[in-house]
C-alpha positions in Angstrom: 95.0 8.3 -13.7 92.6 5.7 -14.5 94.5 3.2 -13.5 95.0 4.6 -10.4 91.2 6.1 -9.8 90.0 1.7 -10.4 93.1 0.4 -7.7 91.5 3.0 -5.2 87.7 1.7 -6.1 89.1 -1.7 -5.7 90.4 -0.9 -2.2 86.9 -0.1 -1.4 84.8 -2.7 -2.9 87.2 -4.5 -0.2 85.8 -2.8 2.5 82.4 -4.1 2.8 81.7 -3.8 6.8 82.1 -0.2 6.7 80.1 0.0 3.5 77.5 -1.6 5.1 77.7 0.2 8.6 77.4 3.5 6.5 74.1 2.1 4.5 72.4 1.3 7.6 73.0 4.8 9.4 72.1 6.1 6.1 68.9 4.5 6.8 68.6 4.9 10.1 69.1 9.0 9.4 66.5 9.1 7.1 64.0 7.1 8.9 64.7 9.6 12.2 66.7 12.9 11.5 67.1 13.8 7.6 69.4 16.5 8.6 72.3 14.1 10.1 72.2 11.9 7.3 74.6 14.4 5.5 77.4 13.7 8.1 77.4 10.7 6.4 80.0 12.5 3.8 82.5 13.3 6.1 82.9 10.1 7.8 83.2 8.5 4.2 85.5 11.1 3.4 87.8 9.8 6.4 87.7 6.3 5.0 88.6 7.2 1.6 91.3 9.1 3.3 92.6 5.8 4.3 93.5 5.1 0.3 96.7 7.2 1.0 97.7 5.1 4.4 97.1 1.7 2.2 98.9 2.9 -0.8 102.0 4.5 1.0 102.9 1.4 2.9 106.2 0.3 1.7 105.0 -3.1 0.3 102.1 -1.0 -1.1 104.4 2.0 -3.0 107.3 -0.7 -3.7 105.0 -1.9 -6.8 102.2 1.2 -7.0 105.2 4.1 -8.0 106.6 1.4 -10.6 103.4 1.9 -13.2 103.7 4.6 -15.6 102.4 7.9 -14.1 104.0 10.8 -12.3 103.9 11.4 -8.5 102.1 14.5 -9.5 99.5 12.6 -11.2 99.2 10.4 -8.0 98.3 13.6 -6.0 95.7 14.9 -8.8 93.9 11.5 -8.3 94.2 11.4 -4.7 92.4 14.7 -4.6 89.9 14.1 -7.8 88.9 10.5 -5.8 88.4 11.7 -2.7 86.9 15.4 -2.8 84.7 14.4 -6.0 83.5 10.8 -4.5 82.2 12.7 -1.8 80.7 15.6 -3.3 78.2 12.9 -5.3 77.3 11.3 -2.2 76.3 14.6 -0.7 74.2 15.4 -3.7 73.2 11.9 -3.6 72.4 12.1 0.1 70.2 15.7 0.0 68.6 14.7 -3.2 67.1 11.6 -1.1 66.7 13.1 2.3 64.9 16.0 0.5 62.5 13.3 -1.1 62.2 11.6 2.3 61.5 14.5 4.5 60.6 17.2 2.3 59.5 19.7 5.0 62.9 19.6 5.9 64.5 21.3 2.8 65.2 24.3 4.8 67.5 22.9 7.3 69.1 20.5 4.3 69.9 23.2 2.0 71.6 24.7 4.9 73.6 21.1 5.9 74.5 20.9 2.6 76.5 24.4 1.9 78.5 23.7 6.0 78.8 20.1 4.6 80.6 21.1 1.3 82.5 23.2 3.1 83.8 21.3 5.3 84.6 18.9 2.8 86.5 21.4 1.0 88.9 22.4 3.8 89.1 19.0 5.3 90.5 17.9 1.8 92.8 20.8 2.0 94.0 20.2 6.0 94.3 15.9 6.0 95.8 15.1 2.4 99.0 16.5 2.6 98.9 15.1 6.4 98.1 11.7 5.0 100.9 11.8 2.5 103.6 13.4 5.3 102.7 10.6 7.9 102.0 7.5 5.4 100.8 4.3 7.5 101.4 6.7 10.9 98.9 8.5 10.1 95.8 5.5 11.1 96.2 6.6 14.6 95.8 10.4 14.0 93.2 9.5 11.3 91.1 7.7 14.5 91.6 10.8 16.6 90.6 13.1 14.1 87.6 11.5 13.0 86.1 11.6 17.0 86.8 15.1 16.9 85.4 16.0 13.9 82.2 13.6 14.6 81.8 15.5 17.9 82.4 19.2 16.3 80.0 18.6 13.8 78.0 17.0 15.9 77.5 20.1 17.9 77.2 22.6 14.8 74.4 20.1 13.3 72.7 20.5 16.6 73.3 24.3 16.9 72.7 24.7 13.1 69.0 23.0 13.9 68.1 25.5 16.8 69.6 28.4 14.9 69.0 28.0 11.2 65.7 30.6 10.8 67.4 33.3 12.7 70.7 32.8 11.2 69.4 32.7 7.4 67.3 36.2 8.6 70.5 37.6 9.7 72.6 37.2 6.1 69.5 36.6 4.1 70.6 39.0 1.3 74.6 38.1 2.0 74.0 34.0 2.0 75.4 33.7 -1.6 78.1 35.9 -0.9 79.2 34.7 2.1 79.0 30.6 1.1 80.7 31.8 -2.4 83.0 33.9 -0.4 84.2 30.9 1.3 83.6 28.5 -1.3 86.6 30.5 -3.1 88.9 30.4 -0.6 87.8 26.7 0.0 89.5 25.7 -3.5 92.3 28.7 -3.2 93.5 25.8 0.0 93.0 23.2 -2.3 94.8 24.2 -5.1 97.5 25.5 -2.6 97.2 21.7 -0.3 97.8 20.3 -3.7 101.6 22.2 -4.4 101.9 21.2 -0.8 100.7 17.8 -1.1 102.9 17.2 -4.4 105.8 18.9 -2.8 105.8 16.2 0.0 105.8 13.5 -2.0 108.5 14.1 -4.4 111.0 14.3 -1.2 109.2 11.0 0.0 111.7 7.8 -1.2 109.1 5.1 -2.0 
């Protein structure tokens, strides 16, 4: 899976405008709302996403299914790359929006549980879509990610008005409820993954 884990970081060493458009609202975010900046995740999540699209074209697949791992190992990667890359840039991002605005570590720690979250159960929802609808998929993927920009959009705003009273409320439940969820997070994952691997197999690449 190495192989496969450096052809995926190649891809994205190749895709230097977004990089860069995400640095600067990464600075941007810090400089004028510290909680936002942990959007960030998501919307790189969506353009790791795009791995699958690239890889599944047939000029792509043609040579990538010809090296020496399973199609089950593909799917393993897929998820590892995606989900874990993430994760470390949401850690990465609190850790430094936590330096930045410190009297903000309230509404942060909060950003950062709905963030992993969402991260979990996007990975579990758009995967296996990825992998069903190949290089279809870019025109859902664009869809999606307006959607999901103006849902969380919302929450963030709602989670910013809300966040005392709502922490008061479940004070003494706040682990259980985030672990609760966190559970049944990786539960879809491991079940998107069967799912995922499932698809692929009855793909002919």
């Amino acid at each position: 899976m190495k192989g496969l884990a450096l052809y995926d970081l190649t891809w994205l060493k190749g895709q230097k405008k977004l990089l860069m458009i995400l640095t600067a609202l990464t600075i941007l975010y810090l400089v004028t709302d510290g909680t936002m900046v942990l959007f960030l995740s998501v919307i790189f999540q969506m353009l790791l996403l795009r791995t699958l699209e690239w890889n599944l074209r047939a000029e792509n697949s043609r040579f990538l299914f010809t090296l020496p791992f399973t199609r089950r190992q593909y799917v393993q990667e897929k998820y590892l790359f995606i989900l874990g890359s993430t994760l470390v840039l949401t850690i990465g991002l609190y850790v430094v929006a936590i330096v930045c605005q410190p009297d903000k570590m309230l509404e942060l720690s909060a950003m950062l549980g709905v963030i992993v979250l969402e991260l979990l159960y996007f990975s579990a929802i758009l995967i296996p879509m990825m992998i069903r609808l190949g290089s279809n998929m870019q025109v859902w993927l664009t869809v999606i990610v307006v959607v999901l920009a103006s849902l969380t959009a919302v929450l963030i705003g709602s989670l910013q008005e809300t966040v005392t009273q709502w922490l008061t409320v479940i004070q003494g439940n706040l682990p259980v409820v985030f672990g609760g969820m966190a559970v049944l997070g990786l539960v879809c994952l491991a079940v998107s993954m069967k799912v995922s691997e499932g698809i692929l197999d009855r793909e002919e690449l």
